[in-house]
C-alpha positions as CSV (number, residue, x, y, z in Angstrom):
1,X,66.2,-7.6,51.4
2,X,65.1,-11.1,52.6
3,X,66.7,-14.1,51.5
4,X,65.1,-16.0,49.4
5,X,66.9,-18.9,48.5
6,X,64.4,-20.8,50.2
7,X,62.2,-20.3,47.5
8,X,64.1,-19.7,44.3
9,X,67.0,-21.3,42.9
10,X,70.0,-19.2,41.6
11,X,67.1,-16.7,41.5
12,X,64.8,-18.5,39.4
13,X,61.3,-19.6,40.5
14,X,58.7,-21.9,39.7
15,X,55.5,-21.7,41.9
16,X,52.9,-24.8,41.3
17,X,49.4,-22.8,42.4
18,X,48.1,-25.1,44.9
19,X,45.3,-22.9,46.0
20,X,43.5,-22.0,43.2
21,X,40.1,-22.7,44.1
22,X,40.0,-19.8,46.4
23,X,40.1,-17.6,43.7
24,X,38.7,-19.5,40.6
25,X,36.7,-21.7,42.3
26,X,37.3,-25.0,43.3
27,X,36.5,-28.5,40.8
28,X,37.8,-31.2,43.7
29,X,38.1,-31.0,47.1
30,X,41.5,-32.1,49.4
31,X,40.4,-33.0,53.0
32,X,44.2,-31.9,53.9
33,X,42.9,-28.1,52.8
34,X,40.9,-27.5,55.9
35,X,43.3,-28.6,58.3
36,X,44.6,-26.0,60.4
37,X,48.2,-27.8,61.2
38,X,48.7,-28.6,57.6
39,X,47.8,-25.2,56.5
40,X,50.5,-24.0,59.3
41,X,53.0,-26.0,58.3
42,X,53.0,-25.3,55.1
43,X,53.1,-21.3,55.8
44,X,56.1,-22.2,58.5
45,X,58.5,-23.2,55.4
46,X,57.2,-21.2,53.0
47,X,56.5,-17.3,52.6
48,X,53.9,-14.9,52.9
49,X,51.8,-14.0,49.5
50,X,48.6,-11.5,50.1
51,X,46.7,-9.9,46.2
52,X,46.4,-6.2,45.9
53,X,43.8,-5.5,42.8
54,X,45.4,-2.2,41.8
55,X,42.6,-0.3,40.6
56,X,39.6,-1.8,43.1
57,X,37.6,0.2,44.9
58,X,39.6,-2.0,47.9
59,X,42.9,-0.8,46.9
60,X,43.7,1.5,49.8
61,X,43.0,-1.2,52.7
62,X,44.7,-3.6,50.5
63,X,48.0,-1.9,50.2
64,X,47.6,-0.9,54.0
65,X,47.3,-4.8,54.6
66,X,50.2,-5.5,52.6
67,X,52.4,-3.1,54.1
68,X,51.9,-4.5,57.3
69,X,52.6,-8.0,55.9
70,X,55.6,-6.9,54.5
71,X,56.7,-5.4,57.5
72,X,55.8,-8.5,59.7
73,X,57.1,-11.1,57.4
74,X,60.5,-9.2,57.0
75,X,60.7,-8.8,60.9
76,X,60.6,-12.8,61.1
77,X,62.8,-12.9,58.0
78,X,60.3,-14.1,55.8
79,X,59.7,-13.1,52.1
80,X,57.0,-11.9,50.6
81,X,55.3,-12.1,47.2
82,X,52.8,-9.9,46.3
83,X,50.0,-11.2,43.8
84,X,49.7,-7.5,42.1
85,X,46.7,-7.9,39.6
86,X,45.0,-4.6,38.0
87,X,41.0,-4.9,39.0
88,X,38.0,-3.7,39.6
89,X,35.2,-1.2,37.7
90,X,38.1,2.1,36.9
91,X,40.4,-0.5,35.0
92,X,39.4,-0.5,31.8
93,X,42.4,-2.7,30.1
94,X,43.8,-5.1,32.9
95,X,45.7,-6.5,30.4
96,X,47.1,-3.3,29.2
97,X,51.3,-2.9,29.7
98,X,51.1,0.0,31.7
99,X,49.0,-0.8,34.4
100,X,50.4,-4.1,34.6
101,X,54.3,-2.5,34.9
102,X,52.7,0.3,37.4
103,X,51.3,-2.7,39.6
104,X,54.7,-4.4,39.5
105,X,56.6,-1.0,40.6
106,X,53.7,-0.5,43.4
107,X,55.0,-4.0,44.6
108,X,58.3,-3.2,44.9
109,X,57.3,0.3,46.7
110,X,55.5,-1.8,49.0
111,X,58.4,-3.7,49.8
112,X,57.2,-7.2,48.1
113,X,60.4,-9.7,47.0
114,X,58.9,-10.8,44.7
115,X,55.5,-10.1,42.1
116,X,53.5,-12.1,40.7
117,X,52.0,-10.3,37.4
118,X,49.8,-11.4,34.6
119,X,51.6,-12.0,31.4
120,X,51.1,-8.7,29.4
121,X,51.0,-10.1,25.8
122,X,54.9,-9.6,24.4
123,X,58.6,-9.4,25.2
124,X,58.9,-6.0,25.0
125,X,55.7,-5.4,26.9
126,X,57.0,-7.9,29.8
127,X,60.5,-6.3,29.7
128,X,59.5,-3.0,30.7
129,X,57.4,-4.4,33.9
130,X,60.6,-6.3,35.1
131,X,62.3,-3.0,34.3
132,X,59.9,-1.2,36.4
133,X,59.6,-3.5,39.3
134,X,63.1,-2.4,39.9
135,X,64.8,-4.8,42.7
136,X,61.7,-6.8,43.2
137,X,61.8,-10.2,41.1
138,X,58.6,-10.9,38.7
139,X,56.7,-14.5,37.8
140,X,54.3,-14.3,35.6
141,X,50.8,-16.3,35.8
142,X,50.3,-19.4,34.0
143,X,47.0,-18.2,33.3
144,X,44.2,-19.9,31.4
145,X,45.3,-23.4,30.0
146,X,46.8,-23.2,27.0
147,X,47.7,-25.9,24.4
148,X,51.3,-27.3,25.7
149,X,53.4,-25.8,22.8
150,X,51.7,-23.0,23.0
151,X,52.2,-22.1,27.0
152,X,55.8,-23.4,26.7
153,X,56.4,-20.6,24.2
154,X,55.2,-17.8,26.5
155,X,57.3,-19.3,29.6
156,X,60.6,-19.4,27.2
157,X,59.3,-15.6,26.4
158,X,59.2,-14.8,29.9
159,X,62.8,-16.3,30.6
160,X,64.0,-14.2,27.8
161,X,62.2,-11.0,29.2
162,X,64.4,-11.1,32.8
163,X,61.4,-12.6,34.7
164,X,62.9,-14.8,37.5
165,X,59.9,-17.8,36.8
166,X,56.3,-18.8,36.8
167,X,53.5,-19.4,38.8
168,X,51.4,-21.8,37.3
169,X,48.4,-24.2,38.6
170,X,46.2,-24.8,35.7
171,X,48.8,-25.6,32.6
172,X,50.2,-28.2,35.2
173,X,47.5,-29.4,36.8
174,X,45.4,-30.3,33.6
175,X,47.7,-31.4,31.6
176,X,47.5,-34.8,30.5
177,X,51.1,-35.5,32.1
178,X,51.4,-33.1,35.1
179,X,55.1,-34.2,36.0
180,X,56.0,-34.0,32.1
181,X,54.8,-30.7,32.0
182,X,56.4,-29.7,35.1
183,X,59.1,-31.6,33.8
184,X,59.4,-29.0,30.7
185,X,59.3,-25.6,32.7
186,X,61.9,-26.8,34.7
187,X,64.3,-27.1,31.7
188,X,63.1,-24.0,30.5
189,X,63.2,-22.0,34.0
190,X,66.2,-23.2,35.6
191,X,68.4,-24.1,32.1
């Protein structure tokens, strides 16, 4: 397995999304985002991440992808994080525990450090996809912004449930104080 304490501490992690837009759309624009050497730079001190929609009619040349990004980054000693969302027109639940646990375990199959998992709704529900993603640590999405109290309840559920952190863009990044709140999963991820 990769090292990864270049992007976890003591084996905990907290992700801010910076490239949101390229999935939800983007609201404002960052010149810095189109520069090649930026963009490189970043990706030279950082890891390899690459989305899988289990369940898409695209899943088969997106696990054949990530294989061979797994297999590249962990040549060069990099890790990887796999985005591992259920999609596409056979899921009927994306939401549902099961498919969200058997996208976590098809991370760790496909080598991934690390998954990055929508929050399936409980404790219990969240404990068995750590459970099944085996060796392979778990964040969960922020998800959809959510009144402060409210979010910072699900990220002490996810603590509690063995995840190893979050990955969150918009609960930060609209919050009225974005350092407070980053302030506040900090305490709560790395305590």
């Amino acid at each position: 397995m990769v090292n990864l304490s270049n992007i976890t501490k003591d084996g905990k992690a907290l992700y801010l999304a910076y490239d949101q837009g390229m999935e939800h759309g983007t609201s404002d624009f960052d010149d810095e985002n189109v520069d090649p050497n930026y963009i490189l730079g970043i990706a030279i001190e950082g890891e390899y991440k690459y989305t899988v929609y289990v369940g898409s009619a695209f899943e088969s040349k997106m696990t054949s992808e990530f294989s061979q990004i797994v297999r590249d980054a962990h040549r060069e000693n990099m890790p990887v994080i796999g985005w591992m969302y259920p999609r596409g027109r056979s899921v009927i639940d994306k939401d549902e525990r099961e498919l969200i646990a058997y996208a976590a375990r098809m991370g760790l199959e496909l080598g991934a450090d690390i998954v990055k998992v929508k929050y399936p709704g409980s404790l219990e529900a969240l404990k068995w996809v750590v459970e099944s993603a085996g060796k392979t640590k778990v964040v969960v999405s922020g998800g959809v912004k959510e009144e402060e109290e409210t979010f910072l309840g699900v990220v002490r559920t996810v603590m509690k449930a063995g995840a190893a952190g979050m990955a969150v863009g918009r609960n930060v990044w609209q919050s009225k104080d974005p350092i407070g709140m980053t302030e506040k999963l900090k305490e709560i991820i790395f305590k």
